[in-house]
PASEBA-1860 file (N, C-alpha, C; in nm, 3 decimals):
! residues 181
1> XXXXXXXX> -3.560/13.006/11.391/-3.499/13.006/11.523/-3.430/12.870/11.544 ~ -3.342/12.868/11.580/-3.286/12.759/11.608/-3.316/12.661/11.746 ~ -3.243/12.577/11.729/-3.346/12.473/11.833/-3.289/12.487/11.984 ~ -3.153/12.517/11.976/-3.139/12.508/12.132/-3.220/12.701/12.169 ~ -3.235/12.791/12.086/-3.310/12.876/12.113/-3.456/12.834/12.188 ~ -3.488/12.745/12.117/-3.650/12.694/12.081/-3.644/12.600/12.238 ~ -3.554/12.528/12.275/-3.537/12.474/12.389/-3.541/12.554/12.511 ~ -3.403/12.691/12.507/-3.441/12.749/12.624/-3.539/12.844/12.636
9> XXXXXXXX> -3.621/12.864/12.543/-3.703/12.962/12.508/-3.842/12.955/12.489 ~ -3.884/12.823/12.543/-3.993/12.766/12.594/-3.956/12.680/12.746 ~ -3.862/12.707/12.777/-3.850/12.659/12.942/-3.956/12.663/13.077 ~ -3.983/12.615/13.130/-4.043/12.629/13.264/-3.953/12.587/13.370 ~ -3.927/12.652/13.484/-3.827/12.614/13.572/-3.925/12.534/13.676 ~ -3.936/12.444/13.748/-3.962/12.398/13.868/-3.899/12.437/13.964 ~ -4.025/12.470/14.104/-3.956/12.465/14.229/-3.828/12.418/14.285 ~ -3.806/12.272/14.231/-3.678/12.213/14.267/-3.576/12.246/14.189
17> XXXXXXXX> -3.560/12.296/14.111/-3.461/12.370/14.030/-3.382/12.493/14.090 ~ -3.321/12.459/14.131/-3.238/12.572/14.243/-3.170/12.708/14.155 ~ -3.183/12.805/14.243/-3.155/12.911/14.157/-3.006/12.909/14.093 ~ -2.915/12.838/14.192/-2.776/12.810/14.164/-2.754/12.748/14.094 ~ -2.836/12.638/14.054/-2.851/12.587/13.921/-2.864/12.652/13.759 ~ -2.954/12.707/13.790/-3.012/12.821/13.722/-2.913/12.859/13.648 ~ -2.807/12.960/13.742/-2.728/13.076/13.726/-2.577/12.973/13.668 ~ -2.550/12.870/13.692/-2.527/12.781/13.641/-2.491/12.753/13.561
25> XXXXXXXX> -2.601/12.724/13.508/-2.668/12.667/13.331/-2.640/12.829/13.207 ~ -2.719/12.940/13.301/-2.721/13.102/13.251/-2.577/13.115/13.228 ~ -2.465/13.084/13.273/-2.303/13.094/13.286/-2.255/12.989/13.161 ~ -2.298/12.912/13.134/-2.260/12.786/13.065/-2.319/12.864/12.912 ~ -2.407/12.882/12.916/-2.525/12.944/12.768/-2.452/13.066/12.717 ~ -2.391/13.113/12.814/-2.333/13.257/12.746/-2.169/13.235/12.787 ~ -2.113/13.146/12.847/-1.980/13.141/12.758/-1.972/13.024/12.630 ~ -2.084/12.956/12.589/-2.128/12.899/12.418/-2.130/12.997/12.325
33> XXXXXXXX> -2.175/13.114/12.409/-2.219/13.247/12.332/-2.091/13.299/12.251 ~ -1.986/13.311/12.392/-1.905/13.384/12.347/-1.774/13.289/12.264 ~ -1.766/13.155/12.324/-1.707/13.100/12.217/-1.746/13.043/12.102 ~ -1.845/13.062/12.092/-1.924/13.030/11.904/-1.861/13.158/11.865 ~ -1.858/13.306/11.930/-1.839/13.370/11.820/-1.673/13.365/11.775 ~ -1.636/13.321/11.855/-1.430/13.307/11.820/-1.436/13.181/11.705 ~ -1.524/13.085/11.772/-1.507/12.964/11.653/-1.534/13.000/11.518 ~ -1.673/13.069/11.507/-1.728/13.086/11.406/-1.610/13.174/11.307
41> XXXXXXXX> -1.550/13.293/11.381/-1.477/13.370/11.305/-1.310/13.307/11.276 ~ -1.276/13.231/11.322/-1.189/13.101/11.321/-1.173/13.023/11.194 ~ -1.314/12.961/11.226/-1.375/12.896/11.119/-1.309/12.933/10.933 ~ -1.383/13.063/10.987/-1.425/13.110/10.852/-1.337/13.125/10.782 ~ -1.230/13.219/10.894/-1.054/13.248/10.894/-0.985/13.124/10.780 ~ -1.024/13.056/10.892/-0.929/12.894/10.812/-0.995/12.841/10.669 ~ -1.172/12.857/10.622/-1.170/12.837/10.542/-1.137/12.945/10.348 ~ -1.157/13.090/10.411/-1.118/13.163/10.359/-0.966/13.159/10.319
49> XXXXXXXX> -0.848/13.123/10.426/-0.740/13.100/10.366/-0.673/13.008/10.281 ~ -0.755/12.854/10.318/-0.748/12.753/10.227/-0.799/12.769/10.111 ~ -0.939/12.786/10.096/-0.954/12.742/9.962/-0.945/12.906/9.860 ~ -0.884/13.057/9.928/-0.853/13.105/9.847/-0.756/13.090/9.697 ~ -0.681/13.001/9.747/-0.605/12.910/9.670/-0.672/12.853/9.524 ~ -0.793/12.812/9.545/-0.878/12.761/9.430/-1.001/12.822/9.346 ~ -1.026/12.952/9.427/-1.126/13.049/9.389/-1.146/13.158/9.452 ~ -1.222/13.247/9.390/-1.181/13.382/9.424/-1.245/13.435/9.542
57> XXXXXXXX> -1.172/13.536/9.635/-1.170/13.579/9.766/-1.302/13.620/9.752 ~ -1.340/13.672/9.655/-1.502/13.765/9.688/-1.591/13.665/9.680 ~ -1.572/13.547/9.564/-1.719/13.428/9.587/-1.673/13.348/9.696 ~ -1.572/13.337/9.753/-1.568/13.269/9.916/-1.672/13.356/10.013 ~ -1.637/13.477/10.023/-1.734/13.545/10.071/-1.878/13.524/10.069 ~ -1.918/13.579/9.945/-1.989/13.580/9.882/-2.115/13.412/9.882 ~ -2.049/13.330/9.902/-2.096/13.202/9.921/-2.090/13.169/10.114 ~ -2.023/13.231/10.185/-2.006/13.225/10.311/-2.125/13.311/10.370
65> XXXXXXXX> -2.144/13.498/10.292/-2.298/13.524/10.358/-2.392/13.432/10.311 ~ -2.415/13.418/10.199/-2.522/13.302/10.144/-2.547/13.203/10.267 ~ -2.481/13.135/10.325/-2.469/13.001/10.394/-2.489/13.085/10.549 ~ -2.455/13.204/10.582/-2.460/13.253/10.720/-2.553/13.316/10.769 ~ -2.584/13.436/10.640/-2.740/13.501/10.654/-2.595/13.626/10.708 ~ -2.515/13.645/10.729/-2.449/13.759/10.716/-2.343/13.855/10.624 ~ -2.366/13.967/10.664/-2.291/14.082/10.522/-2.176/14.015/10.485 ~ -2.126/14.052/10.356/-1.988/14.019/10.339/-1.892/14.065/10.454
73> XXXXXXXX> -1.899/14.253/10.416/-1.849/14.343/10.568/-1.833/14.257/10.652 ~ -1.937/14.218/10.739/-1.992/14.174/10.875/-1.833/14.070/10.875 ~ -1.830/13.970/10.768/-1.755/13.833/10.730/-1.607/13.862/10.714 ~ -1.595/13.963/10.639/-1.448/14.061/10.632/-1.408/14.069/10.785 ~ -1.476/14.167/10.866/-1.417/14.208/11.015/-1.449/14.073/11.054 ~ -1.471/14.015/11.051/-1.476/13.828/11.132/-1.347/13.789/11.110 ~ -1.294/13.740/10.980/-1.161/13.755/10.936/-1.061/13.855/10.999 ~ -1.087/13.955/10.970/-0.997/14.035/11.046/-0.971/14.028/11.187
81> XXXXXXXX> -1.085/13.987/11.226/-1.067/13.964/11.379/-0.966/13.857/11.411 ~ -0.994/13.724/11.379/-0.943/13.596/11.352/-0.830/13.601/11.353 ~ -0.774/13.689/11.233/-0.645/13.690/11.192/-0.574/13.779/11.280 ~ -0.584/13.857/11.355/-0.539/13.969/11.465/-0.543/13.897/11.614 ~ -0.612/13.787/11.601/-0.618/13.753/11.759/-0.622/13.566/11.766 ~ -0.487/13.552/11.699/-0.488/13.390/11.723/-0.582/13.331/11.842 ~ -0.586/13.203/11.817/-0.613/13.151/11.957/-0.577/13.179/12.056 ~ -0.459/13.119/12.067/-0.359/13.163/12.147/-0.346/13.273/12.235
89> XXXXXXXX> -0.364/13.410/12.176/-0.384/13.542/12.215/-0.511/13.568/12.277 ~ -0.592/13.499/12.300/-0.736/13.529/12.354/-0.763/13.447/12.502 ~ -0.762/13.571/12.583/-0.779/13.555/12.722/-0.941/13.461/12.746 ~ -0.932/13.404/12.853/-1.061/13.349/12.906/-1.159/13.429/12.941 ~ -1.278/13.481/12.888/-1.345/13.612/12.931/-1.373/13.722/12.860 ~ -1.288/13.706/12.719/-1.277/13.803/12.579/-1.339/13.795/12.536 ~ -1.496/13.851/12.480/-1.596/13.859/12.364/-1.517/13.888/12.229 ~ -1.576/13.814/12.128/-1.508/13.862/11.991/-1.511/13.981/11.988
97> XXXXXXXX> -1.693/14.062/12.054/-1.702/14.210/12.061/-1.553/14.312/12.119 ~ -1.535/14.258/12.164/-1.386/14.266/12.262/-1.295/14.374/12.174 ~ -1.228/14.198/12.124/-1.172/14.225/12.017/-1.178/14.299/11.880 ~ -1.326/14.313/11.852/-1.356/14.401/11.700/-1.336/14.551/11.783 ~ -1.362/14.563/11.914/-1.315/14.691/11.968/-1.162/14.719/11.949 ~ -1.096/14.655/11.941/-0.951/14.639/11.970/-0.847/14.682/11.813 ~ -0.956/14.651/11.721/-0.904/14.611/11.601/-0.768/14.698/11.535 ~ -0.802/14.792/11.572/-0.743/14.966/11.502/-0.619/14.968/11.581
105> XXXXXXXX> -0.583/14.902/11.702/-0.495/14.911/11.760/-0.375/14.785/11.728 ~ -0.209/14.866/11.768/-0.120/14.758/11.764/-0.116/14.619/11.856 ~ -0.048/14.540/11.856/-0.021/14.423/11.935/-0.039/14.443/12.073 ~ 0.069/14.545/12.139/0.107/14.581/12.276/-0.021/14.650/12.312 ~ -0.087/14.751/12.238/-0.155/14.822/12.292/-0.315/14.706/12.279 ~ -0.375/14.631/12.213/-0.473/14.537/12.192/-0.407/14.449/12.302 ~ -0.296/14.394/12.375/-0.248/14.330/12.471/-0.304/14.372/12.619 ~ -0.284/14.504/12.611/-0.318/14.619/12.718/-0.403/14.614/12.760
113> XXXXXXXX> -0.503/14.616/12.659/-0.693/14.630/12.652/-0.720/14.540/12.678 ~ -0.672/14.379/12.660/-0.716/14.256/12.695/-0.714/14.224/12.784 ~ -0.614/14.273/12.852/-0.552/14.238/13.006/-0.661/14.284/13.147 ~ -0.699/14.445/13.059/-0.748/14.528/13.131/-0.906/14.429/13.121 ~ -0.971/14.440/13.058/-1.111/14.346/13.013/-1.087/14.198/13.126 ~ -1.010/14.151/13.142/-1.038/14.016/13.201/-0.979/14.061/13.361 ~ -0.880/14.142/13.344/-0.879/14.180/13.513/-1.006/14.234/13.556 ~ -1.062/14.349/13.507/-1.181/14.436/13.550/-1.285/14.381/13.500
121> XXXXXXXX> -1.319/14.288/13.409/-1.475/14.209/13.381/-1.530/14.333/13.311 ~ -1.451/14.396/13.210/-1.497/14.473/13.109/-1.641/14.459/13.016 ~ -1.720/14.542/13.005/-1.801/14.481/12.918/-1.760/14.572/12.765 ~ -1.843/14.570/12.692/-1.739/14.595/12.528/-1.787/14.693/12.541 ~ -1.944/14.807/12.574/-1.919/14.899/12.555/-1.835/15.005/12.638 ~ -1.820/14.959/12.753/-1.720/15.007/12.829/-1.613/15.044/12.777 ~ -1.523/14.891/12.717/-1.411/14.900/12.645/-1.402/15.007/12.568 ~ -1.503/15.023/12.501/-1.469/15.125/12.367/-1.523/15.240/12.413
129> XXXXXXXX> -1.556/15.278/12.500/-1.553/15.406/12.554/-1.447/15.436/12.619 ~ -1.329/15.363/12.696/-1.219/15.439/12.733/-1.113/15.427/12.686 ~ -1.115/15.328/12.548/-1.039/15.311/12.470/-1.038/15.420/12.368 ~ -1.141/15.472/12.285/-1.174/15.575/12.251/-1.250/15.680/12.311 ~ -1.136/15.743/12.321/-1.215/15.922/12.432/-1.263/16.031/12.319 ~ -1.358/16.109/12.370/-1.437/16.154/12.294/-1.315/16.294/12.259 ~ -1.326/16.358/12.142/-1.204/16.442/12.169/-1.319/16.593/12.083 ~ -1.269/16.604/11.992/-1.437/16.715/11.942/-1.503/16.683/11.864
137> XXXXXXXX> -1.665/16.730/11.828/-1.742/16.638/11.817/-1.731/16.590/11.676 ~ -1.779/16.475/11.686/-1.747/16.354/11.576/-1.598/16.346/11.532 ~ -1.503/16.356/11.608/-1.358/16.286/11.658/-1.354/16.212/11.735 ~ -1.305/16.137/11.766/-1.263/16.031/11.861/-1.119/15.965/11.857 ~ -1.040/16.055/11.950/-0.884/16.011/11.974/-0.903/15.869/12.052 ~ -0.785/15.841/12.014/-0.759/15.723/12.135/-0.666/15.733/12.233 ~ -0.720/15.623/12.390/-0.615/15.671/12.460/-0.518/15.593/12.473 ~ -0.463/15.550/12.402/-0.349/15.461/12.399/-0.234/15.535/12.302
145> XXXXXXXX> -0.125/15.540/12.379/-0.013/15.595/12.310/0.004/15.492/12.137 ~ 0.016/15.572/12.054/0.040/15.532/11.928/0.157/15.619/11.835 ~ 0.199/15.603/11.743/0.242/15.647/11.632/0.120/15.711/11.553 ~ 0.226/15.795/11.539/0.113/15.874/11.424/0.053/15.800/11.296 ~ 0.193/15.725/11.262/0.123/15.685/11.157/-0.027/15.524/11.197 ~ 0.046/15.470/11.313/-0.115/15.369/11.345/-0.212/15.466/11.406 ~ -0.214/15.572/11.440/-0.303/15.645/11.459/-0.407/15.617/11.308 ~ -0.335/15.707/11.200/-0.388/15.738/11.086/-0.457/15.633/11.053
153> XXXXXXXX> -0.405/15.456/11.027/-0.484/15.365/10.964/-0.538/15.336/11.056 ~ -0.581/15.362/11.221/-0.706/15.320/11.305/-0.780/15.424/11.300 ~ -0.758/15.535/11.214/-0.885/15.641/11.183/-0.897/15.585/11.078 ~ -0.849/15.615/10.984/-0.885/15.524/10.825/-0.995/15.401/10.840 ~ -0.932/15.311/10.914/-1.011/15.226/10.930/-1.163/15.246/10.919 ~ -1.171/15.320/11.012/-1.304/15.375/11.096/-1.378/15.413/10.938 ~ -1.323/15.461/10.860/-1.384/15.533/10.744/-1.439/15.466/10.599 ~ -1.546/15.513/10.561/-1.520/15.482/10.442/-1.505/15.559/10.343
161> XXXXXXXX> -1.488/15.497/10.218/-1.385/15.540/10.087/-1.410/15.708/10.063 ~ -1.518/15.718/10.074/-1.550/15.893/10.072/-1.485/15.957/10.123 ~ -1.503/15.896/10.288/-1.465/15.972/10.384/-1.286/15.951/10.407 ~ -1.274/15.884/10.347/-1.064/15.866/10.313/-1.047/15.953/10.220 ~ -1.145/15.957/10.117/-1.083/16.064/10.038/-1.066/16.221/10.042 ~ -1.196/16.230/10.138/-1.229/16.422/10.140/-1.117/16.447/10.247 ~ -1.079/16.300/10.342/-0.955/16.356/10.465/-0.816/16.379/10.416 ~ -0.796/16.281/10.263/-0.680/16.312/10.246/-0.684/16.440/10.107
169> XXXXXXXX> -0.768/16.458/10.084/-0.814/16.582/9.993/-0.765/16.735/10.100 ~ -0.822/16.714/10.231/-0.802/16.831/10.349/-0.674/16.828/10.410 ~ -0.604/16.711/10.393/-0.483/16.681/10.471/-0.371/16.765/10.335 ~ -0.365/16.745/10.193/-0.355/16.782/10.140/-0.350/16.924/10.116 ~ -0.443/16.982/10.120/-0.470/17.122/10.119/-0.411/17.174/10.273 ~ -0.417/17.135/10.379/-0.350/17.152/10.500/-0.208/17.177/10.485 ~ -0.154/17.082/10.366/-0.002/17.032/10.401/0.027/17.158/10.317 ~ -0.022/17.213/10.181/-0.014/17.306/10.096/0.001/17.423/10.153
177> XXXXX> -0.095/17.474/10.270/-0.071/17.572/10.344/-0.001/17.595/10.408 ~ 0.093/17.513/10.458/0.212/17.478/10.612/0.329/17.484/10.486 ~ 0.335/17.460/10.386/0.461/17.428/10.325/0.558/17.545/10.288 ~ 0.667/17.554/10.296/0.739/17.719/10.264/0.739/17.718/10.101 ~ 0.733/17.841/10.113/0.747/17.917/9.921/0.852/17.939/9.911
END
């Protein structure tokens, strides 16, 4: 456990410790929260792009969970995040969670969602429930106008390699049936 854990996590508050204080301090602890996680994936961003240059993308990784205690995966969508949402682009109030909601989507439409999150004090599962509407079961359209084709790689996304293959195995056989003789 780490120590500022170990600090607030053996606390005792005193009487004179005002609740406004309190709530305060509770406000301060969890926007650390939420900007460790932009730094951290920042971080990683910047060192993954530098020293790919001198060794290979998978033992950067690979040496980055070692040192983090997290998946490669986990370290990949960190990156991805990073790289999709400059600094710059990140509203006051945006959880990285936010953003890994956001991922599948274009510029304008991840613009949209951001806007919406810091006007309305979104929380992420929110986000990704009206960002993705339930459509039949185990589908999930989105409601943001897209192209078909960013449709396809923000379902893709969602998938793995199996599951890319048996869709374009069915998409396939779909297209076979629709096609004239």
């Amino acid at each position: 456990m780490n120590e500022l854990a170990k600090q607030y996590g053996s606390a005792v508050l005193t009487p004179e410790y005002s609740v406004s204080l309190w709530l305060d301090d509770l406000a301060k602890l969890w926007n650390q929260r939420v900007a460790t996680g932009w730094a951290f994936a920042h971080w990683l961003r910047a060192g993954i792009d530098t020293y790919s240059a001198r060794q290979e993308v998978g033992e950067l990784y690979q040496a980055a969970s070692e040192a983090s205690g997290l998946a490669v995966k986990t370290l990949q969508n960190y990156v991805s995040i990073a790289r999709k949402f400059p600094v710059e682009r990140i509203p006051d109030g945006v959880d990285i969670g936010h953003a890994n909601a956001l991922l599948g989507l274009d510029e304008e439409a991840a613009d949209y969602w951001l806007h919406k999150v810091t006007a309305e004090g979104m929380s992420v599962e929110r986000l990704r429930k009206e960002v993705y509407s339930p459509g039949e079961p185990g589908v999930r359209m989105l409601s943001v106008p897209m192209h078909p084709e960013q449709m396809a790689l923000a379902i893709i996304g969602k998938l793995d390699h199996n599951e890319v293959r048996l869709l374009i195995q069915e998409l396939s056989h779909l297209l076979y049936l629709r096609s004239p003789t």
